[in-house]
C-alpha positions as CSV (number, residue, x, y, z in Angstrom):
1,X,48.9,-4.9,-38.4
2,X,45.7,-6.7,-37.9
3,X,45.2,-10.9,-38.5
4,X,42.4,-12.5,-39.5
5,X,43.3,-16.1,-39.3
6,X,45.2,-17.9,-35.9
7,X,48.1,-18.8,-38.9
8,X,50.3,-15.9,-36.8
9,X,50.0,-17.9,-33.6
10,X,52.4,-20.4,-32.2
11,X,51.3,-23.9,-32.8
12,X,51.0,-24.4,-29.4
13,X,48.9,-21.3,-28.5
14,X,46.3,-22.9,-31.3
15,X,42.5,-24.2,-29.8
16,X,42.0,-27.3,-29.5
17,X,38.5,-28.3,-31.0
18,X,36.2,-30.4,-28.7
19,X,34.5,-33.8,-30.3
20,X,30.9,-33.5,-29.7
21,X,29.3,-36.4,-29.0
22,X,28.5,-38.9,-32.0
23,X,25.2,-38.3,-33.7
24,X,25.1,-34.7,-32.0
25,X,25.0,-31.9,-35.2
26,X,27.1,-28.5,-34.7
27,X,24.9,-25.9,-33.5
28,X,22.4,-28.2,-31.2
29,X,22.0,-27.7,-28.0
30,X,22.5,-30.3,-25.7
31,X,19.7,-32.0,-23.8
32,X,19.2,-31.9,-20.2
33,X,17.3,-34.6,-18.5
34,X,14.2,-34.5,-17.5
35,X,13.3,-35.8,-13.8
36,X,11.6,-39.2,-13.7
37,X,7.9,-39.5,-14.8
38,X,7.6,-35.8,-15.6
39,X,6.9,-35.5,-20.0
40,X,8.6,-32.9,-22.0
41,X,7.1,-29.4,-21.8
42,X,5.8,-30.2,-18.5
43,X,8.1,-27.7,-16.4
44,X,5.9,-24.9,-16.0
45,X,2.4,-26.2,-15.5
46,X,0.9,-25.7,-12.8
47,X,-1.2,-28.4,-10.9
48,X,-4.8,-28.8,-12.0
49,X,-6.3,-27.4,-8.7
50,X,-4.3,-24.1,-9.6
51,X,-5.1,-24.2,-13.3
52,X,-9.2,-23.5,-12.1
53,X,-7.5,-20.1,-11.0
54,X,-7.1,-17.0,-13.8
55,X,-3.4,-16.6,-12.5
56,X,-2.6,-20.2,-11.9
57,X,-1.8,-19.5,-7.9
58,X,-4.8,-21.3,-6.5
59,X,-4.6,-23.7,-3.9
60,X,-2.6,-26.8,-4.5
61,X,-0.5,-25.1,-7.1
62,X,3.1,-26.4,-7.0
63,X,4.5,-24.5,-9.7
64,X,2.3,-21.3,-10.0
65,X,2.4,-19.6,-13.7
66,X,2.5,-15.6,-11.9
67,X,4.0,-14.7,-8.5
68,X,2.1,-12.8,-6.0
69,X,4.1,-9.4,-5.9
70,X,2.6,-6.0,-5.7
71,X,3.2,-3.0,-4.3
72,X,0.7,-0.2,-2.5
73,X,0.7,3.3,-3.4
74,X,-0.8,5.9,-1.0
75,X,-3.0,8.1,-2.5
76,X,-3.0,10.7,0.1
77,X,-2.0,10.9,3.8
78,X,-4.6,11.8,6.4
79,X,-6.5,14.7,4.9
80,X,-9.5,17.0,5.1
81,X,-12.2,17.2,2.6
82,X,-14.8,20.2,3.5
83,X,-17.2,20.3,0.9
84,X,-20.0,22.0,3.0
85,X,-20.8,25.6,1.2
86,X,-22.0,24.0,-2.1
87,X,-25.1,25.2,-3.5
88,X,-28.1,23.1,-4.0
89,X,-27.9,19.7,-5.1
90,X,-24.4,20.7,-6.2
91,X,-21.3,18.1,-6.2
92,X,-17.6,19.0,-6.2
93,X,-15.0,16.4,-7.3
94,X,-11.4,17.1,-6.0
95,X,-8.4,14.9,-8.3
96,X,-6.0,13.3,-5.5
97,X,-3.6,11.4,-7.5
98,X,-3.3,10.5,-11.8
99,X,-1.2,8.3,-13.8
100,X,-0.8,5.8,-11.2
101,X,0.6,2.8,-13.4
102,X,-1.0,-0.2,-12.8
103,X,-0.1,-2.2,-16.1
104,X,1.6,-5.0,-14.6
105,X,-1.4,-5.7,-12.3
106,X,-4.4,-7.8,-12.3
107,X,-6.2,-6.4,-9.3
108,X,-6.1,-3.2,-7.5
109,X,-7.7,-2.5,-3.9
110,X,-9.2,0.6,-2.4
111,X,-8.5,1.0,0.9
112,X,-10.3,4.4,2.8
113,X,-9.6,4.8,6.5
114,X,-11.5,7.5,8.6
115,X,-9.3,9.4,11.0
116,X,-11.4,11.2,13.2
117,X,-15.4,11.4,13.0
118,X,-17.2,12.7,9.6
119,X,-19.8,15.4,9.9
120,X,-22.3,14.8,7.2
121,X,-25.7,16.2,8.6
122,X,-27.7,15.6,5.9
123,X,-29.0,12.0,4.6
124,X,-29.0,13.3,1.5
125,X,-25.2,14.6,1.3
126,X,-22.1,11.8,0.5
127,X,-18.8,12.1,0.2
128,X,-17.2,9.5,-2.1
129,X,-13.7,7.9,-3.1
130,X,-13.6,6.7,-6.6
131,X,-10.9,5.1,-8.1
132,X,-11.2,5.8,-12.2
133,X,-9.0,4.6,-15.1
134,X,-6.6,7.3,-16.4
135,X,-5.7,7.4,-20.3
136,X,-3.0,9.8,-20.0
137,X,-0.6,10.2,-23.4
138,X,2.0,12.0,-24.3
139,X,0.7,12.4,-27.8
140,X,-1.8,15.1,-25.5
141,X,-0.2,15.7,-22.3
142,X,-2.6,18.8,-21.4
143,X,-5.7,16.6,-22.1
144,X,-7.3,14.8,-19.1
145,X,-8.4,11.2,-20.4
146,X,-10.9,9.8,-17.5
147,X,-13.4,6.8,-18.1
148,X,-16.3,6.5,-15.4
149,X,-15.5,4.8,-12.2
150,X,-14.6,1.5,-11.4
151,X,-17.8,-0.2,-10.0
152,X,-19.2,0.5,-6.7
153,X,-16.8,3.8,-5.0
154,X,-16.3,3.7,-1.3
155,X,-19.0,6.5,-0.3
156,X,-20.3,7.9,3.1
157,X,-23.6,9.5,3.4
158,X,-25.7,10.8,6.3
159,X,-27.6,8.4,7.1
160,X,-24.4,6.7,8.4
161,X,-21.8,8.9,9.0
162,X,-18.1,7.3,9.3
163,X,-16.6,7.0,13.0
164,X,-13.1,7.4,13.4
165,X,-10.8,3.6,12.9
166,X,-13.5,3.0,10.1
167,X,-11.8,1.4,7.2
168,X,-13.2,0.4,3.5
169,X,-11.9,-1.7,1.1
170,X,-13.1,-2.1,-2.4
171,X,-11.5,-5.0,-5.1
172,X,-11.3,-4.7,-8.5
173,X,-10.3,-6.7,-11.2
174,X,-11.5,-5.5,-14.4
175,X,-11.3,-2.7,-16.4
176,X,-8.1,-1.0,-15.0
177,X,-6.1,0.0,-18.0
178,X,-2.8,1.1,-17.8
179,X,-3.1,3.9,-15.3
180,X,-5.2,5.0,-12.6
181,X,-6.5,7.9,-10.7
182,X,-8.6,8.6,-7.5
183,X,-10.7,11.0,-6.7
184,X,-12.9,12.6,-4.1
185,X,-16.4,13.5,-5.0
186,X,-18.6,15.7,-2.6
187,X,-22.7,16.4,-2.8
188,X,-24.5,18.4,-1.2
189,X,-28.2,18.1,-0.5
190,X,-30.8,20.0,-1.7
191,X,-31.6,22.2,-0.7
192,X,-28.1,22.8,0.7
193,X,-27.0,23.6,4.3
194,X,-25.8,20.1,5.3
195,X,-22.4,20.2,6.8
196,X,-20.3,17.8,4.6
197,X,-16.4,16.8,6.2
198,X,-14.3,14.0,6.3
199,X,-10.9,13.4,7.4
200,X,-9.6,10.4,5.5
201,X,-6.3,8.9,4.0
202,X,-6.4,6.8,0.9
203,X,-4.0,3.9,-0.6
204,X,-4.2,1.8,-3.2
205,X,-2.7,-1.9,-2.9
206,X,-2.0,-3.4,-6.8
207,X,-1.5,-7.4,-7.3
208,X,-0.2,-9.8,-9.7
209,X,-4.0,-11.4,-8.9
């Protein structure tokens, strides 16, 4: 048999109602103080050296508004791009990685190291690492969404061909969307013949700012 009211309880089994304190309305919340000289509504802003900085974590910042958490995501391990028999003046792009999330970052960095010396014979052949945003949806899953490429690509030509322990880095901080993808774009000169390898490994390290 269900209750609805404490009338079936013993007397002394009954709560015992606390007094709030006088002038104090049922329902409010009780204040907590404040530390001395600091106004109300003060608690999470940063100092004003930080506040010249988009994510409020510049120097002097006491109280920054973001952390500084990120993660890195490696693209691909040491690997071989040969992109040497194309035709003249022709360019073959190879997808590494898609749908990299990157929606709760501000900046994303390219990093490209060289792992043993790139043959590119030709000053008119490149090799190039671009980083592009990625508008997968699952309203179209078989339909590939790619914008152009984020700024400047980390690229390699013959008129300076990467040694091995060579490392590139390239920032960006605009334009990411909510996923990513990298790619590998080869070009061959014209006309063709130039041999056109690189043996690289590619990450990608995304931050709060």
């Amino acid at each position: 048999m269900a209750f609805n009211t404490l009338s079936h309880l013993p007397a002394s089994l009954h709560p015992t109602p606390r007094a709030l304190p006088a002038g104090n309305p049922v329902g409010s919340v009780l204040p907590r103080p404040l530390p001395a000289g600091r106004p109300v509504g003060d608690m999470a802003r940063p100092s004003p050296a930080a506040a010249a900085s988009p994510c409020g974590c510049g120097p002097g910042a006491s109280i920054p508004m973001k952390g500084r958490g990120g993660r890195t995501v490696e693209v691909c391990p040491p690997r071989t791009f040969t992109f040497s028999k194309l035709g003249d003046g022709l360019e073959q792009t190879v997808l590494v990685m898609e749908r990299i999330d990157c929606s709760g970052y501000e900046t994303c960095d390219l990093i490209v190291r060289v792992h043993t010396d790139a043959t590119i014979s030709d000053s008119a052949a490149s090799i190039s690492i671009e980083v592009v945003p990625d508008g997968f949806t699952m309203d179209d899953p078989a339909q590939s969404f790619f914008a152009d490429e984020l700024d400047t690509p980390v690229t390699f030509t013959g008129a300076s061909p990467p040694t091995a322990g060579n490392v590139q880095v390239r920032t960006y901080t605009s334009g990411l969307g909510a996923m990513l993808a990298v790619r590998v774009k080869g070009e061959q000169s014209n006309p063709a013949g130039a041999a056109l390898t690189a043996r690289i490994s590619i990450e990608l390290a995304l931050r709060e700012c």
